[in-house]
MIROZA-200646 format. One record per residue (C-alpha): residue number from 1; x, y, z; residue in one letter. Coordinates in steps of 0.05 Angstrom, whole numbers, plus 32768, in hexadecimal, padded with zeros to 4 digits. Layout:
BEGIN
[pt NUM,[X,Y,Z],"A"]
...
This chain:
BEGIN
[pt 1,[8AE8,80B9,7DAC],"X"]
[pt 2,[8AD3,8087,7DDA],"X"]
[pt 3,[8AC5,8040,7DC1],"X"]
[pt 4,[8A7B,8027,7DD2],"X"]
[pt 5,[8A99,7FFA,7E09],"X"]
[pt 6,[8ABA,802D,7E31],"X"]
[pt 7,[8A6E,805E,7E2D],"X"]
[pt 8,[8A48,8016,7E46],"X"]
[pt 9,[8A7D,800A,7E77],"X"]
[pt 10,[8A75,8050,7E9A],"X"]
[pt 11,[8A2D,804B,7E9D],"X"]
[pt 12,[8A21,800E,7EB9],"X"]
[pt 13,[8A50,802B,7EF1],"X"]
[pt 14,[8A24,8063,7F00],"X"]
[pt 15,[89EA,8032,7EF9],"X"]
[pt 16,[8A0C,800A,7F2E],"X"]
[pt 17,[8A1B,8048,7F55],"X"]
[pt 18,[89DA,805A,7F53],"X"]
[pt 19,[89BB,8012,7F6A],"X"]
[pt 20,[89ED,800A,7F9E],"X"]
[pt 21,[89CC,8059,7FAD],"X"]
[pt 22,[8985,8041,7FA8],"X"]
[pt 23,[8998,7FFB,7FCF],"X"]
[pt 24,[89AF,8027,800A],"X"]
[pt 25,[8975,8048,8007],"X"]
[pt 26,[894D,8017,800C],"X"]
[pt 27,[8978,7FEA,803D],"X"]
[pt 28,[8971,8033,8066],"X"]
[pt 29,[8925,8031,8059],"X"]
[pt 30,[8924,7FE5,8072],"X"]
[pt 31,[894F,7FF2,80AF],"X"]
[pt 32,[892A,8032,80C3],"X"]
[pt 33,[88E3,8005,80B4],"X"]
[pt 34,[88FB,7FD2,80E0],"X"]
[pt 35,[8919,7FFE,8119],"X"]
[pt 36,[88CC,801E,8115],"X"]
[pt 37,[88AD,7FDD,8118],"X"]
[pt 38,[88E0,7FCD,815A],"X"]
[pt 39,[88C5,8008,8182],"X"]
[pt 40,[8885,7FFA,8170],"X"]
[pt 41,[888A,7FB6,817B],"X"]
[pt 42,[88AE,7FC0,81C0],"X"]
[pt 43,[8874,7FFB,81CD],"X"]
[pt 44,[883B,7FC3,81C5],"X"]
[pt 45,[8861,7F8B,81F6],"X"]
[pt 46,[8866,7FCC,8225],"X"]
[pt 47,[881A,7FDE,8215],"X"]
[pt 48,[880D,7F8E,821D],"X"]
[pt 49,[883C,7F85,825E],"X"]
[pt 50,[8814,7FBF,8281],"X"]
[pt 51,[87CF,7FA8,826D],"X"]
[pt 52,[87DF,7F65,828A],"X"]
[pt 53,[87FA,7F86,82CF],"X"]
[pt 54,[87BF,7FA9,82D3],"X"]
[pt 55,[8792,7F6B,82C3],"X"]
[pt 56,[87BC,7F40,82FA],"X"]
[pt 57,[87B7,7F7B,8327],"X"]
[pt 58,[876C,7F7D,8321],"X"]
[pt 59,[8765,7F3E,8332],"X"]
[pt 60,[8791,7F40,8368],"X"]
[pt 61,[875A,7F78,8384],"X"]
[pt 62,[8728,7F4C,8376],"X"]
[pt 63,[8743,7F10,83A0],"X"]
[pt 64,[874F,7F3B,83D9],"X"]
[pt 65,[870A,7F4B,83D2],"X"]
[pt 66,[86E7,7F0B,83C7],"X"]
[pt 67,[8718,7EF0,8405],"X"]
[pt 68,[86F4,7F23,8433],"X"]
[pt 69,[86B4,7F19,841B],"X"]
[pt 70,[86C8,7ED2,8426],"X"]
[pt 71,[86D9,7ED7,846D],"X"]
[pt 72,[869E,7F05,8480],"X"]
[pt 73,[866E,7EDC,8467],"X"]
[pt 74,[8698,7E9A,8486],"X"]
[pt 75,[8693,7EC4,84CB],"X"]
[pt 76,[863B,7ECC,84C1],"X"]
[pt 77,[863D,7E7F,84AC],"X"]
[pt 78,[8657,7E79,84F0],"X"]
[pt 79,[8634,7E9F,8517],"X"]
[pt 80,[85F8,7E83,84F8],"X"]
[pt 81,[860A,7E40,850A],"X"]
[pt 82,[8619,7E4D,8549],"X"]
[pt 83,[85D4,7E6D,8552],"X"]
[pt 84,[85B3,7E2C,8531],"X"]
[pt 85,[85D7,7E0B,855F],"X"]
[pt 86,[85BC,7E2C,859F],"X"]
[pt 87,[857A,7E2D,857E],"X"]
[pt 88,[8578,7DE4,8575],"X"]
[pt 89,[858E,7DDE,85C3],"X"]
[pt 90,[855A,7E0B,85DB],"X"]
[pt 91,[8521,7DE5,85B0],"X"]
[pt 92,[8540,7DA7,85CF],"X"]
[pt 93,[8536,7DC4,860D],"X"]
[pt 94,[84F5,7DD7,85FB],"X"]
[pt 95,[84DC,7D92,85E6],"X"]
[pt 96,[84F4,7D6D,8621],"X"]
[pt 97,[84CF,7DA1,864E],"X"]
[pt 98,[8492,7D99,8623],"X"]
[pt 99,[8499,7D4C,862A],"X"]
[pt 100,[84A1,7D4B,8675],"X"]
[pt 101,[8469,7D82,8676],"X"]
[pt 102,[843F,7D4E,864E],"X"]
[pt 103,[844F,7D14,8679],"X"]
[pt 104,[843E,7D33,86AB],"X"]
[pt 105,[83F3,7D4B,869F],"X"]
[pt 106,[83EF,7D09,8682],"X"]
[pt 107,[83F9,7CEE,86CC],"X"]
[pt 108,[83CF,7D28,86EB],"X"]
[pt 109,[839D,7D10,86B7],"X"]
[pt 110,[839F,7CD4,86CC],"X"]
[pt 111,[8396,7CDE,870E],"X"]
[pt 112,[8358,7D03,870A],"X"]
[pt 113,[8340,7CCC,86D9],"X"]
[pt 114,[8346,7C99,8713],"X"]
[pt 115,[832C,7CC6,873E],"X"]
[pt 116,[82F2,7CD9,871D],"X"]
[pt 117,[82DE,7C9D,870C],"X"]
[pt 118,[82E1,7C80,8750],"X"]
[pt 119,[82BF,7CB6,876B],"X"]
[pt 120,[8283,7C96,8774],"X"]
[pt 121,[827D,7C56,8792],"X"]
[pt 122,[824F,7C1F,8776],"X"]
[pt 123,[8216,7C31,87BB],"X"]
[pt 124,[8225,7C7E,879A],"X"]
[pt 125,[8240,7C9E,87D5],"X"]
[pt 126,[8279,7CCA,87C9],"X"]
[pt 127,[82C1,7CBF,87D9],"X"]
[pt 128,[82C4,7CE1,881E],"X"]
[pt 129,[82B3,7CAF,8844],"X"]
[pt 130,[82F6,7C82,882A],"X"]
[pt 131,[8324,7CB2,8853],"X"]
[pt 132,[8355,7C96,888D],"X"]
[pt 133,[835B,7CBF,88CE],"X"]
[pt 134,[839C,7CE6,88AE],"X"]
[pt 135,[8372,7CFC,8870],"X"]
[pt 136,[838A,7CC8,8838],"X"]
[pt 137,[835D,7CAE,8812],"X"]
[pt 138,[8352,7C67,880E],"X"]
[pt 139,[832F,7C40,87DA],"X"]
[pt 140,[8309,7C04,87D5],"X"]
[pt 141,[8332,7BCC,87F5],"X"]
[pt 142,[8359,7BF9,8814],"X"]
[pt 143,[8392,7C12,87EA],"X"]
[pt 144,[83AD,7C54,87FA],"X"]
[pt 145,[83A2,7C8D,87D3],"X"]
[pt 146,[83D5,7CD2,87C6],"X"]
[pt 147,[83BB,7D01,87FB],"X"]
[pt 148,[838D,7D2D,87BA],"X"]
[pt 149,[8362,7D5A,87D5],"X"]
[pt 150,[831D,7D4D,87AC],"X"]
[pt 151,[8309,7D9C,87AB],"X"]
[pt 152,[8348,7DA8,877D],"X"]
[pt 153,[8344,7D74,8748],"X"]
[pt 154,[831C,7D94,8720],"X"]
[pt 155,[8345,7DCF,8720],"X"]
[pt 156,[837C,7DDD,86DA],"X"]
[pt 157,[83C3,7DD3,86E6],"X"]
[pt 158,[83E3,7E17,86E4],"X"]
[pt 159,[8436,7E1F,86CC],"X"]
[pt 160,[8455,7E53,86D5],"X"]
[pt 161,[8467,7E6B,8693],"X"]
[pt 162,[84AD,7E90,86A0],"X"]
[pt 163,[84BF,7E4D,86C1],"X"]
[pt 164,[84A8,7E1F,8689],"X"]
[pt 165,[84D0,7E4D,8650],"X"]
[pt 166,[850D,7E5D,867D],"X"]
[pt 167,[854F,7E40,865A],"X"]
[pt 168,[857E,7E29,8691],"X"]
């Protein structure tokens, strides 16, 4: 018969056998556990790695974009300017014709001012009679007078408008 050692002694071999069975199994298990979580890790830095080439490629588009919107909107900034620009001229232009058109009726103004009020002398006869034989006028004292015809100061100051607006 078989003494009590030799029965413990052959089970705790197939105990062993059997952990060392299990251990495998579950050193299999871990290995196939961690091989899944590899693919699936290396799937997700795929997933992540084509997400963010798609994000930079998006935004690549939208640069191009925003660069042509840039540069047609630079392009009406200049053309607008330049407009301004010949807009401002042309009012300059304008101003300085208005301000020599102003100067002048000032001085026509004037004119007939003087005239008009030495028109009459202080006996109240009228001017006629202060005329030289070459038909200037001459004024008390005898200063000479610009050659004004006294029918036509009386008479508006007409422009011509195309000539007044004309630019250059």
């Amino acid at each position: 018969m078989a003494s009590p050692t030799s029965a413990t002694s052959s089970g705790s071999i197939s105990i062993s056998l059997q952990n060392s069975g299990s251990e495998e199994n579950w050193q299999h298990e871990t290995d196939e556990r961690k091989r899944k979580r590899m693919v699936s890790n290396r799937e997700s830095a795929r997933r992540s790695r084509m997400r963010k080439q798609k994000h930079l490629d998006d935004l690549n588009a939208q640069v191009n974009q925003l660069r042509a919107e840039n540069n047609h909107t630079l392009s009406n900034m200049n053309l607008v300017t330049k407009l301004c620009l010949n807009i401002e001229s042309e009012n300059s232009v304008l101003r300085a014709q208005m301000s020599e058109l102003n100067h002048r009726l000032q001085a026509l103004n004037d004119i007939v001012n003087y005239i008009d009020s030495n028109r009459f002398t202080a006996a109240g006869s009228e001017m006629e009679d202060y005329y030289d034989e070459d038909g200037m006028m001459m004024m008390n004292g005898g200063e000479l007078l610009k050659p004004w015809s006294l029918n036509l100061v009386n008479e508006p100051v007409m422009a011509n408008i195309p000539d007044v607006f004309m630019m250059y």
